[in-house]
C-alpha positions in Angstrom: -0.3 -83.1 -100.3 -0.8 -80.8 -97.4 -1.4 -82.6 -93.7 -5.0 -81.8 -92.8 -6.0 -80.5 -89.5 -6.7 -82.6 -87.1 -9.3 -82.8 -84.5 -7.7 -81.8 -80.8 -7.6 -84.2 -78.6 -8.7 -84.8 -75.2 -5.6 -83.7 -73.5 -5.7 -80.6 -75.3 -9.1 -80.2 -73.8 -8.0 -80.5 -70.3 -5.4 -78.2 -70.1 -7.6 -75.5 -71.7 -9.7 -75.8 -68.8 -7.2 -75.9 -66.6 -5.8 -72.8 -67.9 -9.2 -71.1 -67.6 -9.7 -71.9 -64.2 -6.7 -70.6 -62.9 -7.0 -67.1 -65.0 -10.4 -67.0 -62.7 -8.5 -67.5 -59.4 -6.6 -64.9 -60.1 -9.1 -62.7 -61.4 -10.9 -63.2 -58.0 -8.0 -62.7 -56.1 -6.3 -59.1 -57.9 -10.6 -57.8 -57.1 -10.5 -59.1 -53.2 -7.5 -57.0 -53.2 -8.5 -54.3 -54.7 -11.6 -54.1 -52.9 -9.5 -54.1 -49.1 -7.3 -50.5 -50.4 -10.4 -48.8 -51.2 -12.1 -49.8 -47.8 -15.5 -51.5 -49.8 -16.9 -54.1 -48.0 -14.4 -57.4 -47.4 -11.7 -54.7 -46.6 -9.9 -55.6 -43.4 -11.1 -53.4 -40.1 -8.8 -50.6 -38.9 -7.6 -50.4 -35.7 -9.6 -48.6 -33.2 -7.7 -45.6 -31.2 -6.5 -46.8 -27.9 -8.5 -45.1 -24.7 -5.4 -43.5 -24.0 -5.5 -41.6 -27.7 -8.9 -40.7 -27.1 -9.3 -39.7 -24.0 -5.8 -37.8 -23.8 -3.3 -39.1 -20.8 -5.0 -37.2 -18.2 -7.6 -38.8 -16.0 -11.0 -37.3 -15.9 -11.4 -35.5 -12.5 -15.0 -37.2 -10.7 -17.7 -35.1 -11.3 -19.3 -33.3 -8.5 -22.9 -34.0 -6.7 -24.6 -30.3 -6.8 -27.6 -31.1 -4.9 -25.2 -32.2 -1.9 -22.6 -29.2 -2.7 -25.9 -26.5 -2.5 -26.9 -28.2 0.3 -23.6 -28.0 2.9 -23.4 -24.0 1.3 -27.0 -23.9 3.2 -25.4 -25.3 5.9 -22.4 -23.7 6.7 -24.1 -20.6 5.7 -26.1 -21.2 9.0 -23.3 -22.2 11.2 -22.9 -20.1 14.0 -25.9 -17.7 12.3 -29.3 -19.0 13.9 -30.6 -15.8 11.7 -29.2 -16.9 8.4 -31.8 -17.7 5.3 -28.9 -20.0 4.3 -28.9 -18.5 0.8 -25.7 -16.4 2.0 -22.0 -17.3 3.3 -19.3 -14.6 4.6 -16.0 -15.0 5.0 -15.8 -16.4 8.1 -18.0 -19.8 7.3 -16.0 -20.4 4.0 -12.9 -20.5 6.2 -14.6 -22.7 8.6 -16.0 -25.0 5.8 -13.4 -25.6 3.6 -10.6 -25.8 6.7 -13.1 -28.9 7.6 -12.8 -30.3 4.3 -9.1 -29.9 4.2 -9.0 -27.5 1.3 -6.9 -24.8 3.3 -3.8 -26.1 3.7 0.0 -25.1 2.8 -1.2 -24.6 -1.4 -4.3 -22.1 -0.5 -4.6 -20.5 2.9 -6.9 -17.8 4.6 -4.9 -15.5 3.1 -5.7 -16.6 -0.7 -9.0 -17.4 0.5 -9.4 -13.4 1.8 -8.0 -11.9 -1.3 -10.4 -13.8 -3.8 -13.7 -13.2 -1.6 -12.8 -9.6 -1.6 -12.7 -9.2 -5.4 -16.9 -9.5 -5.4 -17.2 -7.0 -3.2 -19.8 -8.1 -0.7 -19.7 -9.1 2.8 -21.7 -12.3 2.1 -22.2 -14.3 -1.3 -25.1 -15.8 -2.8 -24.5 -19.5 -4.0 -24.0 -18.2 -7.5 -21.1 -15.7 -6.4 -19.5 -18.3 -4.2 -19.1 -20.4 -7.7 -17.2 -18.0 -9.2 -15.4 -17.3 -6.1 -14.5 -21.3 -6.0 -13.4 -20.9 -9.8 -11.5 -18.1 -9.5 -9.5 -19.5 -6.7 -9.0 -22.9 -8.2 -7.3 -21.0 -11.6 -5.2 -18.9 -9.6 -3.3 -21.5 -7.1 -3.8 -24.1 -10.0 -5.8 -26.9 -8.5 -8.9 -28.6 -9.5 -12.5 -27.0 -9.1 -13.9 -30.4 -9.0 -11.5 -31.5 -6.5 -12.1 -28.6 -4.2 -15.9 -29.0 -4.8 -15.7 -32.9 -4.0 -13.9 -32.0 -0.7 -16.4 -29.4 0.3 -19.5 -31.4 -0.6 -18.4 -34.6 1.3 -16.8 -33.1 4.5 -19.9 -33.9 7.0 -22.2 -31.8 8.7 -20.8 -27.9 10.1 -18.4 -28.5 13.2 -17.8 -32.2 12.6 -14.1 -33.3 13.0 -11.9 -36.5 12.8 -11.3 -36.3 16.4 -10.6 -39.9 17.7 -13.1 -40.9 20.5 -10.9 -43.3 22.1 -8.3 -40.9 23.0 -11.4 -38.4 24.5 -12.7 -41.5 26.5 -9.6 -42.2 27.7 -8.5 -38.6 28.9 -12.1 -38.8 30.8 -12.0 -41.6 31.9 -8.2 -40.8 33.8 -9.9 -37.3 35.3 -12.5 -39.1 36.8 -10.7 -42.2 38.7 -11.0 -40.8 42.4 -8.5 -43.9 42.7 -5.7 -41.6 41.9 -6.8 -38.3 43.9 -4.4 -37.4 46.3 -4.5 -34.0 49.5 -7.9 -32.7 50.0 -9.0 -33.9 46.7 -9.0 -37.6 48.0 -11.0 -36.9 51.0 -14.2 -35.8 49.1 -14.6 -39.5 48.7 -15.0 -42.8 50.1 -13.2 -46.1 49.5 -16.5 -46.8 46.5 -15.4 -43.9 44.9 -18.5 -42.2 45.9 -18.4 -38.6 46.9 -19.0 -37.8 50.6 -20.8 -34.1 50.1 -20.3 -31.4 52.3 -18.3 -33.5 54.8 -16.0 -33.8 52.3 -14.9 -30.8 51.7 -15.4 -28.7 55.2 -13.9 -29.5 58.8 -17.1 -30.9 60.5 -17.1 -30.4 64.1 -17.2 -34.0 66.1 -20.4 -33.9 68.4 -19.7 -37.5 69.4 -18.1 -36.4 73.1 -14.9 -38.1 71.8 -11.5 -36.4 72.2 -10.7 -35.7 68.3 -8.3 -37.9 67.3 -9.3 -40.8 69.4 -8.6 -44.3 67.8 -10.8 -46.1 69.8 -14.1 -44.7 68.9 -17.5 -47.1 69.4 -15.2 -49.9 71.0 -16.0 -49.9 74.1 -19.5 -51.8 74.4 -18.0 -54.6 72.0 -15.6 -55.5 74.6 -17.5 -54.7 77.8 
């Protein structure tokens, strides 16, 4: 007689489950995968670009303050030209600015500076001209336009220098020590330092009745 089939038993059971369970795991895992190469949501971030990658190895040059570059053109278009509108510059105040802002140097000189100002054929530039002067300048000896701008715009008022003031107070001071004077120069003053005015610097004639020269003068009622 044939062994009939028997019921499964719990053990069976269990390691069905079991089974089941871990075909799901892996189900989950093989989609979490899949999901990260096809860049759905749950995929893993990509790396942003570095600053350097972005912005190129070069550093942006600081951008320039227009109002204050319009207003030293005005400016120096009025320095040394009480008649100037200030909406015109020649020659002459470019030089004299941009030698105050240290732009003319050994890389562009007066002679580069002449050249370019000639090739728009005026005398004097309006503000717009004197732009494309600038730019023209700055392409041709190869240096920044902002750079030359920034210079320009924060070199100080027309006729201001860097001059020490200690070494000018010093050098006046020295001219002016009457300490130090020495021939006629000496005799224009008194032991104070104060000068003695016209006696000190003519031959007044003694009126006193003394012989000139006399070392004795005024003595004699102290000791008679």
């Amino acid at each position: 007689m044939a062994d009939e089939a028997q019921p499964p038993n719990g053990t069976d059971v269990v390691d069905k489950m079991t089974v089941e369970v871990a075909e799901m795991a892996l189900d989950a895992k093989e989609a979490a995968g899949k999901e990260a190469a096809s860049g759905q949501p749950g995929a893993a971030e990509p790396a942003k670009p570095s600053e350097k990658e972005t912005n190129g190895s070069a550093t942006p040059a600081k951008p320039v303050c227009s109002a204050a570059f319009k207003e030293q053109f005005k400016a120096f278009s009025k320095f040394g030209d009480t008649k100037s509108d200030g909406k015109h510059l020649t020659l002459s105040q470019s030089d004299k600015w941009m030698k105050q802002a240290k732009v003319i140097d050994k890389k562009i000189t007066t002679t580069d500076t002449g050249i370019h100002f000639k090739k728009l054929k005026s005398m004097k530039l309006t503000y717009e001209d004197y732009n494309k002067f600038l730019d023209d300048l700055a392409k041709t000896k190869k240096v920044e336009l902002d750079e030359i701008k920034n210079k320009m715009a924060n070199c100080g008022a027309p006729g201001v220098h860097n001059a020490t003031p200690g070494k000018a107070a010093e050098t006046v001071a020295r001219l002016t020590d009457t300490s130090k004077y020495t021939g006629s120069h000496k005799q224009r003053f008194d032991e104070t330092g104060k000068g003695k005015g016209i006696a000190g610097r003519k031959d007044m004639v003694d009126q006193s009745g003394y012989v000139s020269g006399y070392g004795h003068k005024n003595t004699y009622d102290k000791t008679h």
